[in-house]
N, C-alpha and C positions, 0 to 999 in steps of 0.2 A: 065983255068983262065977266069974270067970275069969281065966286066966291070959295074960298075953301069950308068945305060945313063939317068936315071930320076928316081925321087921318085915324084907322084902325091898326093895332098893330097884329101882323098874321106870325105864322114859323117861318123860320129860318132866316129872318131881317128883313121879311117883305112886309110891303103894308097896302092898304086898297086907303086911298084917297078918294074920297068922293066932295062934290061940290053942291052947292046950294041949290041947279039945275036938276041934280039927279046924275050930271055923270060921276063915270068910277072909274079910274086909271088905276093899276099895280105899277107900287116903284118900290128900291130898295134903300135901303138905309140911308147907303151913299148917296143915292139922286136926293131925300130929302135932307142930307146937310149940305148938299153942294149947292142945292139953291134956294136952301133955305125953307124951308115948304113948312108953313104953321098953322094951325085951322084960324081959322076968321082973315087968312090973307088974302086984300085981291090979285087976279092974275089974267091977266088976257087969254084969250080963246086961242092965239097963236103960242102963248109963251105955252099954256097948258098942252097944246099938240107936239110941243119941242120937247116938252118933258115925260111926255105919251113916250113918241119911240126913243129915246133914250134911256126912258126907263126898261124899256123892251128889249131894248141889245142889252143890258147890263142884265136885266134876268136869266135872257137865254143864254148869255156867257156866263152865268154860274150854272142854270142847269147843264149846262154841255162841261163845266169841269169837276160838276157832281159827277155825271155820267161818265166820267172819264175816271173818275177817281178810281174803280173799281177795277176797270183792265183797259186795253188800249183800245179804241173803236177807230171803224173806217168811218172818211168824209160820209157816205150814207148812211150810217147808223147814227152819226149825229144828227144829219140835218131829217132823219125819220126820227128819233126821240123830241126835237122841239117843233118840230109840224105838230105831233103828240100832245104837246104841250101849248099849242094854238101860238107858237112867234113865227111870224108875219115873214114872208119871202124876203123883205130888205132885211127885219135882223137877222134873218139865219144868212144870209149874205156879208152879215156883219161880223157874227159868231163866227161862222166858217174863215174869213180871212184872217182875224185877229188870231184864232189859233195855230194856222198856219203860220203867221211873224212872229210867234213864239214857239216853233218847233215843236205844239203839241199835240199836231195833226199832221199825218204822213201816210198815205196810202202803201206807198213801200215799204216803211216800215214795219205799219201793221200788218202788212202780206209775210215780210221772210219774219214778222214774229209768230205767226199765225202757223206759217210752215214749219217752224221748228217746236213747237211745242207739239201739233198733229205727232210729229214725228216723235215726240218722247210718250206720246200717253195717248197715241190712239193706233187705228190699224190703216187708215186712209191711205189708198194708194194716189199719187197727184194727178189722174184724172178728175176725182171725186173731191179732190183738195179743190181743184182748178173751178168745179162745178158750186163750191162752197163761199169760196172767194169772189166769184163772180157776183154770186149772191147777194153778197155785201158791200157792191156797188165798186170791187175792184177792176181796174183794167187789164185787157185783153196785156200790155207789156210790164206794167208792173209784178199781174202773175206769171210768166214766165221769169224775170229777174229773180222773183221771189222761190220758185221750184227748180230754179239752179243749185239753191242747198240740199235737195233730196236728192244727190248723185245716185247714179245707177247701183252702184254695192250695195248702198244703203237700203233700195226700193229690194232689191235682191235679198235681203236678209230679211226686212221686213214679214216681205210677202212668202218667205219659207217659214215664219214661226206661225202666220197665219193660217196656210197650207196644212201644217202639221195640225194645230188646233183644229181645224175643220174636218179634219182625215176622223182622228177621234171621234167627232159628230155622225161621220156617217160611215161608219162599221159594220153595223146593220145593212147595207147595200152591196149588192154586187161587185168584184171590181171594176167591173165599165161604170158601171153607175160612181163607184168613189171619186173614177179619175173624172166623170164629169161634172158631177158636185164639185168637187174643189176649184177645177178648171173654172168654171162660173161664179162661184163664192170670188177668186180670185180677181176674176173681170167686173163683175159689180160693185166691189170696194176701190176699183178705179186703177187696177196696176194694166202694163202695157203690153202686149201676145208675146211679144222679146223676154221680158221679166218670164211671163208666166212660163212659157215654154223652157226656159232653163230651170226653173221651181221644180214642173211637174218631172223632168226630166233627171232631174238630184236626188226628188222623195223616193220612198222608199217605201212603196205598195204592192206588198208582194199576195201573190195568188196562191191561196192553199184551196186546190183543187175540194178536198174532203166539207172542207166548211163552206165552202162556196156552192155546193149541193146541198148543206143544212140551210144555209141562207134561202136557195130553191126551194125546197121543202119547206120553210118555214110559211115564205109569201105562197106559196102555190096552193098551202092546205087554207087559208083563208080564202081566197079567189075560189077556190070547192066548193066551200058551205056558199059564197056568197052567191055561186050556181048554179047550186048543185039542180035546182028546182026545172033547169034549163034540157032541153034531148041533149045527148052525148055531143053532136056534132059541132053544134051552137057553144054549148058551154066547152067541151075541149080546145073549139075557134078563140075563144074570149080570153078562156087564162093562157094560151100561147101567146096570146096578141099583147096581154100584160106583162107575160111574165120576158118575154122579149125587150119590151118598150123599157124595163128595169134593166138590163142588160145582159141578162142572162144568156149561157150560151144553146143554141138552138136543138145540139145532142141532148143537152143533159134536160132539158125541158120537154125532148119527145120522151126519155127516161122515164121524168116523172109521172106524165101521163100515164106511157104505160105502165105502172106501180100501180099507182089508183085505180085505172081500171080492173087488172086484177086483186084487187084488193075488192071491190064493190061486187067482182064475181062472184068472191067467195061468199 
């Protein structure tokens, strides 16, 4: 038997109970008018463990519809916020199904919500979606159901604003170097060889011979200084090897060279 020696009140309508032994249960409002809970009350060592996890599932079901309040969560981000919160594997077992009987919890749902938003206000192509979702403790058929709203046009247009935005980033590069910048930018935001090849195949990267030697000349008199300190043989081997591996084409790179050597003649 025990004695109740205090009820404290905490935020948010929680309270710690403690007993004349020294233990201390958390319950909320409702467990203490539902059975009545008063200080100086006796209560049995059974009643008091009945009102233990009761009090436990009715906590973690308000923090899981705290956490809910704010946007929609997957089964795993809830039952990883009240692990967080120290509720015990039977209440999140409890938490978890209760929101389920009331439609508050849906792994699909938060998948094609998930998808549709990516698709209004990010650049994600649905590999990377797929990689995100997973994350978040969706399943391998749910996201599929769910990345049937990113039809093909849609990935297709996406990944051409993307393409474009990126083109701009890298102007400064060669044209082989652009088309493989973007190519790559395109693949690591998660769109599919299909998409990307119709993209690069639409953009509109055009080669002006004149600048595309300024470009040469630009990187190639840095790769000089960087060494110049090197025998001719050694350092002419190095910035051909760089200025290659940038994309440059291999005529206008012996060009360069020979410029600067006659240059360094005089």
């Amino acid at each position: 038997m025990e004695i109740i020696k205090s009820i404290r009140k905490l935020k948010n309508n929680q309270y710690t109970l403690t007993t004349e032994s020294g233990k201390k249960i958390s319950v909320s409002e409702d467990t203490l008018v539902r059975h009545r809970l008063l200080k100086g009350e006796e209560i049995t060592d059974e009643s008091l463990e009945k009102i233990r996890k009761e009090a436990e599932m009715d906590i973690g079901y308000q923090i899981a519809l705290s956490f809910l309040n704010f946007q929609l969560r997957s089964e795993k981000e809830i039952k990883d916020q009240l692990k967080k919160k120290e509720i015990s594997g039977e209440g999140i077992t409890y938490v978890i199904n209760k929101l389920k009987d009331l439609s508050l919890l849906d792994d699909l749902v938060f998948a094609e919500s998930y998808v549709r938003t990516v698709m209004k206000t990010q650049d994600k192509g649905p590999q990377q979606i797929k990689q995100s979702l997973f994350k978040k403790g969706i399943s391998e058929e749910n996201i599929s159901k769910a990345l049937e709203l990113f039809v093909f046009d849609d990935q297709e247009e996406a990944a051409k604003r993307l393409a474009e935005k990126a083109l701009r980033k890298y102007q400064s590069k060669s044209h082989k170097e652009q088309i493989q910048k973007v190519r790559q930018h395109l693949f690591t935001k998660g769109y599919s060889g299909d998409v990307i090849n119709i993209v690069m195949s639409d953009l509109e990267i055009e080669k002006d011979e004149d600048e595309e030697y300024d470009l040469l000349v630009a990187q190639g008199d840095k790769l000089w200084r960087k060494h110049g300190r090197l025998d001719r043989s050694k350092r002419n081997q190095k910035i051909k090897q760089s200025l290659f591996q940038k994309g440059f084409d291999f005529d206008n790179i012996n060009r360069y060279i020979e410029e600067k050597e006659m240059e360094d003649d005089n």
